[in-house]
N, C-alpha and C positions, 0 to 999 in steps of 0.2 A: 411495294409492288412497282410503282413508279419509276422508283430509283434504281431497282432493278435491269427496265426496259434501258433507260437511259445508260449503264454502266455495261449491258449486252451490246446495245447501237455503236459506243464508244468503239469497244475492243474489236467489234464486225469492223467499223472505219477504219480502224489500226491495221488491222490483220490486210486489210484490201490495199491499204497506203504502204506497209512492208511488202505485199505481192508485189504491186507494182516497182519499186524500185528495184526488187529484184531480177525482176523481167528485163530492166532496163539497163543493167547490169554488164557487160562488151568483156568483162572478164579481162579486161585490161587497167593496169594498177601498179602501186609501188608493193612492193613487198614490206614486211614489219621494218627489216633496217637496209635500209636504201641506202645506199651515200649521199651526204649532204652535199651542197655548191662549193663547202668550204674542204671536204673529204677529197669530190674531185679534181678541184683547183683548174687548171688551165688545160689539162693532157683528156682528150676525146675519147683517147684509146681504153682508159676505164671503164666509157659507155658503152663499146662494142663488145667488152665482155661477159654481157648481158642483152644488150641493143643488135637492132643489125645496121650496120654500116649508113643503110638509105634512112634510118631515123624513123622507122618501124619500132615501136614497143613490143616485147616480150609478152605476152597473153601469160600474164601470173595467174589468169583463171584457173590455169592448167594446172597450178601448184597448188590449187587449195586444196586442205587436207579435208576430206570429207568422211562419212566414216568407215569408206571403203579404201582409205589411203594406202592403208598399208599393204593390201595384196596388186594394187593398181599404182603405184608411183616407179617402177621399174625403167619404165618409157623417157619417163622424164628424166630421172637421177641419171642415166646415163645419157644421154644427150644436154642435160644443160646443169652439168654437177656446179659450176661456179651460183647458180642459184640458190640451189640447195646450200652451199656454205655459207652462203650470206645470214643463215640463222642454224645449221646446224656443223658442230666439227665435225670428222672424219669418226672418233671411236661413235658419234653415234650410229652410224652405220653398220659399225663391226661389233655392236651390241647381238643385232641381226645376222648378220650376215660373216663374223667368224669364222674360221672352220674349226676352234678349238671350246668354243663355249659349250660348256657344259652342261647350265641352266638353262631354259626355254624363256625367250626374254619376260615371258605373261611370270614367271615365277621370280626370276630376276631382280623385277622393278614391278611389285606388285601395286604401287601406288601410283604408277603411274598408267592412266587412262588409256593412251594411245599403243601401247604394246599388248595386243591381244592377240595374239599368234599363240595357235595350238601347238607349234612343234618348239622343241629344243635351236635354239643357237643356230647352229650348224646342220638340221636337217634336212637340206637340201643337199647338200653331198652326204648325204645317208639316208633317205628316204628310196633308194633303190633295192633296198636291202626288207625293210617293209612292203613296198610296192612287189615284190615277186615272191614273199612267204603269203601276203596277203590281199591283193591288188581290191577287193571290195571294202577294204576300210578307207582305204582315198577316196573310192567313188561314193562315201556317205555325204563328203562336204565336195569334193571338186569336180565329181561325174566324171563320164567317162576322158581318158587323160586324152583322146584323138581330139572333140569337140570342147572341152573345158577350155574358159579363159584361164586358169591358172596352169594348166597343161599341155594345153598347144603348143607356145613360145619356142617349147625345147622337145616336143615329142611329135609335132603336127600334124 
């Protein structure tokens, strides 16, 4: 019973010491594969590919993938794609975002975690065609497309 209290107290401590670092957290960071000293050698201009000029850091907070990534990383990808290449190529993108895939990527790469998207490949340039036989099957997951964050963007 004893041992019990003490291995409950333990993990409350942990749990409050992972809060707080997390809290304290600025969301500012190297990404997984950064360039080394020895990668960027002497040329600055590497850094501003990433960096801004005045020697401001990148907020890679913004890159983490969380488990909303995938309908929420649009903003970023396009505004700072040399980020995103620093750990993913190009076909990963066009896994997604295709217009000839056929597969829906959750069916695609069923082993992989992070592709959990209900439509096919390419259904964004065909989801218009669903959207007007049947516009209340969108509004089961993205409400209605005026006020939805995944339907504002391009219908406002």
């Amino acid at each position: 019973m004893r041992t019990n209290f003490w291995i409950g107290m333990g993990l409350t401590l942990l749990l409050l010491v992972l809060g707080a670092c997390a809290a304290m957290d600025s969301g500012l960071g190297l990404p997984a594969r950064h360039m080394t000293a020895a990668d960027l050698g002497e040329s600055p201009t590497k850094c501003t590919a990433c960096h801004e000029a005045r020697g401001e850091k990148l907020a890679f907070g913004a890159f983490d993938h969380t488990a909303t990534w995938g309908q929420t990383h649009r903003q970023q990808a396009y505004q700072q794609e040399a980020v995103c290449a620093m750990c993913h190529q190009t076909s990963f993108c066009n896994d997604c975002h295709a217009t000839r895939v056929e597969l829906k990527p959750s069916l695609k790469n069923q082993s992989e975690t992070y592709r959990q998207m209900p439509h096919r490949g390419d259904y964004l340039s065909r989801h218009r065609i669903d959207g007007r036989v049947d516009p209340t099957s969108c509004f089961r997951c993205h409400g209605n497309p005026k006020s939805a964050q995944t339907c504002a963007p391009c219908h406002g």
